[in-house]
N, CA, C and O atoms as a MOPAC input file, in Angstrom:
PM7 MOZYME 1SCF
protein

 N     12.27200 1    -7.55400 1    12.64500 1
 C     12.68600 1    -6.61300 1    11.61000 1
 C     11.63900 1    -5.49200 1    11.52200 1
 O     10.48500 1    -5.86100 1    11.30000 1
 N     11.86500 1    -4.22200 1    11.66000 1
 C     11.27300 1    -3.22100 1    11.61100 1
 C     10.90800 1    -2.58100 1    10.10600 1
 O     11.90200 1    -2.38400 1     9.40700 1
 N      9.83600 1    -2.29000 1     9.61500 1
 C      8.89600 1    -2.06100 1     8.80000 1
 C      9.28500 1    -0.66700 1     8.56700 1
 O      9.37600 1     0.09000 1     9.53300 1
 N      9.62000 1    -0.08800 1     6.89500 1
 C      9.76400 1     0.76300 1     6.35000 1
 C      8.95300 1     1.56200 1     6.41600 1
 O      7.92200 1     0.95100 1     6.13500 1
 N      8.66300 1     2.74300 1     6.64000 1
 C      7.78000 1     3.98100 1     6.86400 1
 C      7.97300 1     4.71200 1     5.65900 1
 O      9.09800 1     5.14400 1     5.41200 1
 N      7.04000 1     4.90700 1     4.88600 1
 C      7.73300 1     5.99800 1     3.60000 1
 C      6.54100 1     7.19900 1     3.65800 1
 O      5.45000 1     6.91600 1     4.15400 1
 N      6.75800 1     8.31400 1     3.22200 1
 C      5.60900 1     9.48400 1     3.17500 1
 C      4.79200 1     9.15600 1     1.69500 1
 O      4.95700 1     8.32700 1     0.80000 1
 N      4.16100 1     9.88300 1     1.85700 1
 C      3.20200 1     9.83400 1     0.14200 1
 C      4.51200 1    10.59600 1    -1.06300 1
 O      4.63500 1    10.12500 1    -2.19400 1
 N      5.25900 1    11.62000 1    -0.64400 1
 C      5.95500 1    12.16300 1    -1.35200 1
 C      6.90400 1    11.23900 1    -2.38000 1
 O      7.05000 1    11.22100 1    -3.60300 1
 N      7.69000 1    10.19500 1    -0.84400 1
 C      8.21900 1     9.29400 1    -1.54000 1
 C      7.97700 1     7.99500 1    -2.18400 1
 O      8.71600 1     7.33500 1    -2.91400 1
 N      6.72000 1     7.75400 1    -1.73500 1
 C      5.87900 1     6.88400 1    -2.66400 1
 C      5.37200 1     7.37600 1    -3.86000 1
 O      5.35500 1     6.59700 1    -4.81300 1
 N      4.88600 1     8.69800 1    -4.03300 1
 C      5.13500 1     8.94700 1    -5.58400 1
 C      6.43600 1     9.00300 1    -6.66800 1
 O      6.69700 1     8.86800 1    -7.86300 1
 N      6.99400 1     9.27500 1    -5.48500 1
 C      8.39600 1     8.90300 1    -6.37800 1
 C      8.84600 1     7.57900 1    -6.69400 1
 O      9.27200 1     7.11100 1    -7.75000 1
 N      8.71400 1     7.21200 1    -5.87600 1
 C      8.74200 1     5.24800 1    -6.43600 1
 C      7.52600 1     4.95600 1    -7.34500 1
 O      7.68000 1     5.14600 1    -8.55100 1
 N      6.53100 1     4.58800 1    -6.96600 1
 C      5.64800 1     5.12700 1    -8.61900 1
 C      6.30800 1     4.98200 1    -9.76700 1
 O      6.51600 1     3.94200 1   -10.39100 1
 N      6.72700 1     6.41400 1   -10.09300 1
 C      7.51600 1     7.01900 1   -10.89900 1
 C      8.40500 1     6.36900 1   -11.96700 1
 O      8.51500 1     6.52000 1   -13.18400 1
 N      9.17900 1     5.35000 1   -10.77500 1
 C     10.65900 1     4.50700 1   -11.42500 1
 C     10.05000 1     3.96900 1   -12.09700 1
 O      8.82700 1     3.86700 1   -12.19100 1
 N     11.36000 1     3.30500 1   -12.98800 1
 C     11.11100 1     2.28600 1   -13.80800 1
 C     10.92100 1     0.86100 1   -12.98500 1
 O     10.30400 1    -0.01900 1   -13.58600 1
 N     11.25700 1     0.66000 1   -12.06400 1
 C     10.66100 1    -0.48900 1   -11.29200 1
 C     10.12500 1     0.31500 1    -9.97400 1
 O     10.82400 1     0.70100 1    -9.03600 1
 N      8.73500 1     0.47200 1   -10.12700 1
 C      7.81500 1     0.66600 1    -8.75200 1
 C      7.37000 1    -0.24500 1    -8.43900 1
 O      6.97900 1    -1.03300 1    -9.30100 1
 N      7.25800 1    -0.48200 1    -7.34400 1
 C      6.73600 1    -1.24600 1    -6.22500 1
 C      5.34100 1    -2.22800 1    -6.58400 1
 O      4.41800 1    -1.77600 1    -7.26100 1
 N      5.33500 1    -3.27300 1    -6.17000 1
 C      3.90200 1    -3.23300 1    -6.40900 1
 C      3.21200 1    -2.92600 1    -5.13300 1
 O      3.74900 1    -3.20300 1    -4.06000 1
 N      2.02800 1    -2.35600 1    -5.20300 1
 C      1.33900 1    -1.06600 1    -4.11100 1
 C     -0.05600 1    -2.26700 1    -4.26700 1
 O     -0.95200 1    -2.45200 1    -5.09100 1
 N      0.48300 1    -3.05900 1    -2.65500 1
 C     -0.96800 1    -3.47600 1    -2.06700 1
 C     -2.14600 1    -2.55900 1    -1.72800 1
 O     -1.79000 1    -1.56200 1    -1.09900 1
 N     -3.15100 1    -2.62100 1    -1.92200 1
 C     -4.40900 1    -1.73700 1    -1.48900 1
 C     -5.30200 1    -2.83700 1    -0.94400 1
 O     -6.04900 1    -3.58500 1    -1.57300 1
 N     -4.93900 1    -2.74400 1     1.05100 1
 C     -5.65400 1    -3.14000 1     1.57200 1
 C     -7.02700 1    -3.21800 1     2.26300 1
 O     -7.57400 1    -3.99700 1     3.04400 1
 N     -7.36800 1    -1.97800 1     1.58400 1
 C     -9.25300 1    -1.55600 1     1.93200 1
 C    -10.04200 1    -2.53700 1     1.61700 1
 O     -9.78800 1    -3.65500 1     1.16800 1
 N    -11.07700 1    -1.99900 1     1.90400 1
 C    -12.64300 1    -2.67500 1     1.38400 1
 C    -13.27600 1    -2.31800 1     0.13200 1
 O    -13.65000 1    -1.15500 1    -0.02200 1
 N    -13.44800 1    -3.21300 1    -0.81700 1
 C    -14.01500 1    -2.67500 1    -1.95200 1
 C    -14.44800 1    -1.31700 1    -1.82400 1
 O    -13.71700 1    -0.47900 1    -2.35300 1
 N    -15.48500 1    -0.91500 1    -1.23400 1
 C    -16.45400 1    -0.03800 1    -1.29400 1
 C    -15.30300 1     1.07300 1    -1.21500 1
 O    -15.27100 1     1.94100 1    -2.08800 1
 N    -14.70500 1     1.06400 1    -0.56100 1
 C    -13.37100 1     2.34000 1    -0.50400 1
 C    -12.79000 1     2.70800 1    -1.58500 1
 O    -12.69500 1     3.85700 1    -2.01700 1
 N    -12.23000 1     1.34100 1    -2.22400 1
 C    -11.87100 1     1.40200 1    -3.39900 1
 C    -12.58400 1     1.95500 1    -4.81000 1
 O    -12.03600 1     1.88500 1    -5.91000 1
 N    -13.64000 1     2.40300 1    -4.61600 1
 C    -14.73500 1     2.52900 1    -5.23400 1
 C    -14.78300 1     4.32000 1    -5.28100 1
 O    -14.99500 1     5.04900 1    -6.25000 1
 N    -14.52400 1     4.65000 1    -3.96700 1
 C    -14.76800 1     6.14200 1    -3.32400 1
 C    -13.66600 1     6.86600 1    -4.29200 1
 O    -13.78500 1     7.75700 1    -5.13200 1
 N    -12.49200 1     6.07700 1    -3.80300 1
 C    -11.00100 1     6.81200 1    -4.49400 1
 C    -10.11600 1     5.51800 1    -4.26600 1
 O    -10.13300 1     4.73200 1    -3.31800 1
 N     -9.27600 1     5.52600 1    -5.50600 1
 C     -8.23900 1     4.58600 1    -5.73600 1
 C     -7.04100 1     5.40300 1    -6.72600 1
 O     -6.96200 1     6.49200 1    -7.29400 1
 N     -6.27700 1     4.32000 1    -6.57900 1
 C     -4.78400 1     4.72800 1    -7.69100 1
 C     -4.98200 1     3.38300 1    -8.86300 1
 O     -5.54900 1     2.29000 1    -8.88100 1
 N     -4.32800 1     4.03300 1    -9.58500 1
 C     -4.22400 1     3.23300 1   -10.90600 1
 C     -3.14500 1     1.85000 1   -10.45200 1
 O     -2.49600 1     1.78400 1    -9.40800 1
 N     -3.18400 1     0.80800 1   -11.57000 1
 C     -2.22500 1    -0.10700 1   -11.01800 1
 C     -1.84200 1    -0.32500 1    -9.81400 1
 O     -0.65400 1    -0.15300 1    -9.53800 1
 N     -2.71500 1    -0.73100 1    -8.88000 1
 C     -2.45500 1    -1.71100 1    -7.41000 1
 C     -2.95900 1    -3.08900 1    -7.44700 1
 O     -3.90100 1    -3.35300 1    -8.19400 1
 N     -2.46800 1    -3.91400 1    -6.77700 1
 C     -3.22900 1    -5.25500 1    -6.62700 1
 C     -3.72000 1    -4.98900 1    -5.12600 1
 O     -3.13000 1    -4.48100 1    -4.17300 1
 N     -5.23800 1    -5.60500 1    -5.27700 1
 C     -6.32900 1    -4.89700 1    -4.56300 1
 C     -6.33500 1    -6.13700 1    -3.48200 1
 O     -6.59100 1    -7.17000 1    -4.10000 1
 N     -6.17800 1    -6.34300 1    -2.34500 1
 C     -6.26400 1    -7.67500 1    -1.53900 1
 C     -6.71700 1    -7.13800 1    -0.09700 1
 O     -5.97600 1    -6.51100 1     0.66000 1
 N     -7.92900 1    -7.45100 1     0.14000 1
 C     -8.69400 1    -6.49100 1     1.39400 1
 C     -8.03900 1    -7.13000 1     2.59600 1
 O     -7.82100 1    -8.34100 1     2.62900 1
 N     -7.79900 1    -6.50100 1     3.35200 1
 C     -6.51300 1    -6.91400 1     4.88800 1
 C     -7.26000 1    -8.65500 1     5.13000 1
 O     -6.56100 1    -9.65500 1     4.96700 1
 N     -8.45500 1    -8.72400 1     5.45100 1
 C     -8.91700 1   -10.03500 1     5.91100 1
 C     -8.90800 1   -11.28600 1     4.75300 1
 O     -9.42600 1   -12.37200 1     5.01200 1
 N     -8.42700 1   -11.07500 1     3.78700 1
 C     -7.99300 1   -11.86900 1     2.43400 1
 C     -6.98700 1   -12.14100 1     2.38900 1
 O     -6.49700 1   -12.97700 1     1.62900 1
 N     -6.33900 1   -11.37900 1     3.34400 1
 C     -4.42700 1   -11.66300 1     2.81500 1
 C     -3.98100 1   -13.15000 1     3.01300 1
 O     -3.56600 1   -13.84700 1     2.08800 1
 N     -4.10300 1   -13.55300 1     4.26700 1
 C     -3.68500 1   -14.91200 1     4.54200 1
 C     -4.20600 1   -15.65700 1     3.67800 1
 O     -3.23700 1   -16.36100 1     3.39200 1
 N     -4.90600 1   -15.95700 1     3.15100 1
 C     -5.72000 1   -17.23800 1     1.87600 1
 C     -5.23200 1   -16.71600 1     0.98500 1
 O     -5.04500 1   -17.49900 1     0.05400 1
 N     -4.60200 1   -14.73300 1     0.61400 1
 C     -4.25300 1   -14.72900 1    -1.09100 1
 C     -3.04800 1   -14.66800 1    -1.25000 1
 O     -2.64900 1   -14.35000 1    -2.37100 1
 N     -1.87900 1   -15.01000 1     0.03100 1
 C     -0.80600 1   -14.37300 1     0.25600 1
 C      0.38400 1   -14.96000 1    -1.13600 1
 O      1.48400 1   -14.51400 1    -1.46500 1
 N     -0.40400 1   -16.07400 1    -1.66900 1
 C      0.88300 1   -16.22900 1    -2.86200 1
 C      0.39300 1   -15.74800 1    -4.17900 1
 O      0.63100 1   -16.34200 1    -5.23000 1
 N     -0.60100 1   -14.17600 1    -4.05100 1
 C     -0.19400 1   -13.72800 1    -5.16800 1
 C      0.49700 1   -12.46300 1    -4.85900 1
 O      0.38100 1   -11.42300 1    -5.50700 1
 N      1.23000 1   -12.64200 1    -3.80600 1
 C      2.26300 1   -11.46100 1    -3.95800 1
 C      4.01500 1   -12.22400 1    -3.55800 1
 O      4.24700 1   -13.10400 1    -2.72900 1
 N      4.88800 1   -11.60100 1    -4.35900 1
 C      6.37100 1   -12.01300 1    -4.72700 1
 C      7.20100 1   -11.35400 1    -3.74600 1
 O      7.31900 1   -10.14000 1    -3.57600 1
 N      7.74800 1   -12.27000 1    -3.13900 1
 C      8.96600 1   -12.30300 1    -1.97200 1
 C      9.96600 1   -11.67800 1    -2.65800 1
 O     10.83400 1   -11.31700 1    -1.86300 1
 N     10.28700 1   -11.32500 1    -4.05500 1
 C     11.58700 1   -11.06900 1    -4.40300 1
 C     11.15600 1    -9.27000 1    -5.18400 1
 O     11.94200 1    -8.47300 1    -5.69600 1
 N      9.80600 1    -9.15600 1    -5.01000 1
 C      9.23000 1    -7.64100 1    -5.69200 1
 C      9.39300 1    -6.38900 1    -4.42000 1
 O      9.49800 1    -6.98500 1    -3.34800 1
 N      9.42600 1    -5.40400 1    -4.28400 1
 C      9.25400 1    -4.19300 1    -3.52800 1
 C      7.61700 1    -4.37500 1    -3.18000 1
 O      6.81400 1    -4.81500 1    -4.00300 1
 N      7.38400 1    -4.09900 1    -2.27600 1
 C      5.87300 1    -3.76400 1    -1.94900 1
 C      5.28600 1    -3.00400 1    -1.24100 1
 O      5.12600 1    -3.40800 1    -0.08900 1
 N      4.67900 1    -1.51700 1    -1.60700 1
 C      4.12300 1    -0.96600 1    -0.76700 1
 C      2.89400 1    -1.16200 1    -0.28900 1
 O      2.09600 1    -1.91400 1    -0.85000 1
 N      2.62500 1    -0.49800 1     0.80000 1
 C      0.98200 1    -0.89500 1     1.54400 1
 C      0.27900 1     0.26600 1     1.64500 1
 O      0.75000 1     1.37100 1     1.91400 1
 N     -1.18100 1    -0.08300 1     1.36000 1
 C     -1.84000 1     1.33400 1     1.49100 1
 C     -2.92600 1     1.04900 1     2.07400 1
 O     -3.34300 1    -0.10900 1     2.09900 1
 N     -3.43600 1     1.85900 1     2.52700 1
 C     -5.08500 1     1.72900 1     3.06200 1
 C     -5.31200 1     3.37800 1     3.15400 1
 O     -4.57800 1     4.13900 1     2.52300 1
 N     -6.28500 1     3.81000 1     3.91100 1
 C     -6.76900 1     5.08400 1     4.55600 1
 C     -6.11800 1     5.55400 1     4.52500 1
 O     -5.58800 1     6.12900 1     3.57500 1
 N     -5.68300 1     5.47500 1     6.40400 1
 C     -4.87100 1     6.72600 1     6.62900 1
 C     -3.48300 1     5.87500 1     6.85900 1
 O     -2.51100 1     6.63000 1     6.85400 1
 N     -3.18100 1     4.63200 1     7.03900 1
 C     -1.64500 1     4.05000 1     7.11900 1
 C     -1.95400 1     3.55600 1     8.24200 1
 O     -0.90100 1     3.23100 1     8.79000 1
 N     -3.28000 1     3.20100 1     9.22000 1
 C     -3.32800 1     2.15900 1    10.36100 1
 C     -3.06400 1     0.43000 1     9.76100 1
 O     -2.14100 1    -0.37200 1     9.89600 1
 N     -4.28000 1     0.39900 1     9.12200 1
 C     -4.02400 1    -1.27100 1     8.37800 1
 C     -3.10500 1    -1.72300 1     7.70400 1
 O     -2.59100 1    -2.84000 1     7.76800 1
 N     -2.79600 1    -0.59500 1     6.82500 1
 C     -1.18600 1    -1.10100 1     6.07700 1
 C     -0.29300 1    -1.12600 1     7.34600 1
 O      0.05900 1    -2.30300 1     7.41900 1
 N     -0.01000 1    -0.78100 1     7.87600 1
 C      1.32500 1    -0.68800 1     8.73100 1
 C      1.13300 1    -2.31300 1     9.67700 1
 O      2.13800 1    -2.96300 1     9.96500 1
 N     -0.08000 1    -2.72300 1    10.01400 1
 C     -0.60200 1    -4.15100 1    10.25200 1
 C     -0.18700 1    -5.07000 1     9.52400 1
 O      0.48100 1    -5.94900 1    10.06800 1
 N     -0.42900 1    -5.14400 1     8.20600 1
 C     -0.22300 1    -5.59200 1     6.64300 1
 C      1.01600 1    -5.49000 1     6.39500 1
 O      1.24700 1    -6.34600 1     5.54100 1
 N      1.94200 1    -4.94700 1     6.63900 1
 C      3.15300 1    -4.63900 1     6.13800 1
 C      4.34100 1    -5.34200 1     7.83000 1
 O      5.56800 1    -5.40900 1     7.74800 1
 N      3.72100 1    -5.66000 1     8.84500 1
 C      4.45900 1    -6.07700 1     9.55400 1
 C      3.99300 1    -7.42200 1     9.53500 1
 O      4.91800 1    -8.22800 1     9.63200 1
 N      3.07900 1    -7.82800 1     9.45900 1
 C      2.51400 1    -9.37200 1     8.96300 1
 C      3.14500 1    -9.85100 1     7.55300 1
 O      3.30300 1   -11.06600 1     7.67100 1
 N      3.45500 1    -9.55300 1     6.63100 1
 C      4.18500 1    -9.76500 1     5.51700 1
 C      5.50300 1    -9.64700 1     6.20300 1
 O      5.72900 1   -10.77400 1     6.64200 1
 N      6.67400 1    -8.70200 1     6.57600 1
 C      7.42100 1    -9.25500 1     6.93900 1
 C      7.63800 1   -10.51700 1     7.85600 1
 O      8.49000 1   -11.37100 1     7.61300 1
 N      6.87200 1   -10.54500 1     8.82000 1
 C      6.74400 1   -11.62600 1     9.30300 1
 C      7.18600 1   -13.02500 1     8.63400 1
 O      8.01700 1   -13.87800 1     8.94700 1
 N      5.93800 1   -12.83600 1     7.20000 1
 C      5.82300 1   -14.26700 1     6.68600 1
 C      7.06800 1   -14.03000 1     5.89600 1
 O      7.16900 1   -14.64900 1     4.83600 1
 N      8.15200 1   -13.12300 1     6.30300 1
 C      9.61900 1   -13.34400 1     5.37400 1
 C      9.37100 1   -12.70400 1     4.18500 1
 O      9.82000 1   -13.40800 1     3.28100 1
 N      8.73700 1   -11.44200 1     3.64700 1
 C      9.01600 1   -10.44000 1     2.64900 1
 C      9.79900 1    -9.24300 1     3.59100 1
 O      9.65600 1    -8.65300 1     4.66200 1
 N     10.72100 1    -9.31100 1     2.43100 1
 C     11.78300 1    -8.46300 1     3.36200 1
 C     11.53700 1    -6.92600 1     2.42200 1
 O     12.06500 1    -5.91100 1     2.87600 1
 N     10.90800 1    -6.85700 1     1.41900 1
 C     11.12900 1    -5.43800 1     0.84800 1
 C      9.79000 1    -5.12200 1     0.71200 1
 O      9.18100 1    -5.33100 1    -0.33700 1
 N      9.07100 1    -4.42000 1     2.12400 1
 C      8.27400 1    -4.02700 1     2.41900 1
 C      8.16700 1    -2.61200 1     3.08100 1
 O      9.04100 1    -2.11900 1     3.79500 1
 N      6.69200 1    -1.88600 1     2.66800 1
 C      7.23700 1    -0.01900 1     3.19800 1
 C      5.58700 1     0.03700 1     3.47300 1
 O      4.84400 1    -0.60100 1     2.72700 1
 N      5.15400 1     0.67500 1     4.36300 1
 C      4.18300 1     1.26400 1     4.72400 1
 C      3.85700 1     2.73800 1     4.16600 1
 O      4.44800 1     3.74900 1     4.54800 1
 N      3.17100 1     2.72100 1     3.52300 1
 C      2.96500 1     4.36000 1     2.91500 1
 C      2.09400 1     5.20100 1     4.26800 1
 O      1.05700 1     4.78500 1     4.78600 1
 N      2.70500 1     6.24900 1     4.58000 1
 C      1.91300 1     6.65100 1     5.88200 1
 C      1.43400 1     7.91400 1     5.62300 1
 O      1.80700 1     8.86000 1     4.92900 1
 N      0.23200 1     7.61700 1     6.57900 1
 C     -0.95100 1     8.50600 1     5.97500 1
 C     -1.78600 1     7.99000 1     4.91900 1
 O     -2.78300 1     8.70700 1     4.83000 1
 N     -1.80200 1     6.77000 1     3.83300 1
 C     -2.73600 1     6.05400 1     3.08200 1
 C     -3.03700 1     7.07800 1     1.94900 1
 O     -2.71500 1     8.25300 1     1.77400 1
 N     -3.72100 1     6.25000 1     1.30400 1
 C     -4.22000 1     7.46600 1     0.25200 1
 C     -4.89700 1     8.91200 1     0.45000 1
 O     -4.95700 1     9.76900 1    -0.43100 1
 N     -5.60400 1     9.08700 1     2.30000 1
 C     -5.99900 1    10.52500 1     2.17900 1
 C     -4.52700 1    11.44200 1     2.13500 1
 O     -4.53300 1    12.49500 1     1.49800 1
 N     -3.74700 1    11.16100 1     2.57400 1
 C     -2.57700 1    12.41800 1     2.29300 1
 C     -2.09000 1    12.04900 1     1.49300 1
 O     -0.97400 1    12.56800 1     1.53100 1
 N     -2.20100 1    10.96100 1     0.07000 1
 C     -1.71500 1    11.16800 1    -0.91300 1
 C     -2.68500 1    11.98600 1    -1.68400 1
 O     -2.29500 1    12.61700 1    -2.66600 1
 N     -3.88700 1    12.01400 1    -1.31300 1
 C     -4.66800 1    13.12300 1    -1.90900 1
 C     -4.86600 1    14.28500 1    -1.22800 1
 O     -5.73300 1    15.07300 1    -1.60600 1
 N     -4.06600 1    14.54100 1    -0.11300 1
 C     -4.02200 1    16.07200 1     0.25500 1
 C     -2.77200 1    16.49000 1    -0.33600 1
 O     -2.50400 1    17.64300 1    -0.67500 1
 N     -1.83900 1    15.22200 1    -0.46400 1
 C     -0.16300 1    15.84100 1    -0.45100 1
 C     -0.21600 1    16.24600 1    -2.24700 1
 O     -0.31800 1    17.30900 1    -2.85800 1
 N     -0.10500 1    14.96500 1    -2.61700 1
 C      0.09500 1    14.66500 1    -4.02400 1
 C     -0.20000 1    14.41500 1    -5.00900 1
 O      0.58100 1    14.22200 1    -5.94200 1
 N     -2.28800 1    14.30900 1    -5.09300 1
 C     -2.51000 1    14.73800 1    -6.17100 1
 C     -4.21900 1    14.94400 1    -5.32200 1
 O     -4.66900 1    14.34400 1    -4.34600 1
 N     -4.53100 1    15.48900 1    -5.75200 1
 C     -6.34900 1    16.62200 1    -5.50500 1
 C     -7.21700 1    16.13300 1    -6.12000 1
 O     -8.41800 1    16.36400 1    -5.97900 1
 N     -6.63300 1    15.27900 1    -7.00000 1
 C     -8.14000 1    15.02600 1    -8.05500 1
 C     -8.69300 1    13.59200 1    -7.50600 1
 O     -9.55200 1    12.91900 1    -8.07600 1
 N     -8.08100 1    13.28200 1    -6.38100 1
 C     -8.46500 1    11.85300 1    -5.62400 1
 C     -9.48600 1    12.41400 1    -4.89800 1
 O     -9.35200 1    13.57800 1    -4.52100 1
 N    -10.69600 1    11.66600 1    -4.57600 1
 C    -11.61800 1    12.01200 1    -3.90400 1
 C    -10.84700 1    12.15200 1    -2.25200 1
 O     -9.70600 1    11.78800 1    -1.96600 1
 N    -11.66200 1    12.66100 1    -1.51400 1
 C    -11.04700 1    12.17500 1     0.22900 1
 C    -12.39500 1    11.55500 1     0.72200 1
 O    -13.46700 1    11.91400 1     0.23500 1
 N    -12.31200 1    10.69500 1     1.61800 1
 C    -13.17900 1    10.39900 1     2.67300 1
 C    -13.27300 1     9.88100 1     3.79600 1
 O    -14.35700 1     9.86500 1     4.37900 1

């Protein structure tokens, strides 16, 4: 099963809804630290397998990292383990802070 690709555009728009996604943030602390988004559950890519049942098979889930290399890893490994409503945000948070909002740090 092939893995949802979404832009930052349309990930702010999901955001948005009244049911958004919950938005994995698969970085490294220290990243998270640099620049983050509000409301994500924070699970660093090499954690996933040991934390994988605190995320819901029956919720939307987007993936984020950087630039959209690790999520898109993260997001085909979750389907894998049978989450079927999964999206790769591409491009990661730096082009959600070039695209869609400025006041995010870049790095």
């Amino acid at each position: 099963m092939p893995v949802e690709e979404i832009n930052v555009n349309e990930f702010a728009k999901r955001r948005a809804t009244a049911s958004p996604p919950v938005v994995l943030d698969v970085r490294e602390p220290f990243e998270l630290a640099r620049a983050s988004l509000p409301d994500v559950l924070h699970i660093p890519m090499r954690e996933l397998p040991a934390r994988l049942s605190e995320l819901s098979k029956q919720k939307p889930i987007a993936v984020l990292c950087h630039h959209g290399g690790r999520s898109e890893h993260v997001a085909r490994f979750l389907v894998a383990q049978g989450f079927e409503h999964v999206a790769n945000v591409d491009g990661g948070i730096d082009a959600y802070a070039r695209i869609v909002d400025s006041t995010i740090p870049r790095y």
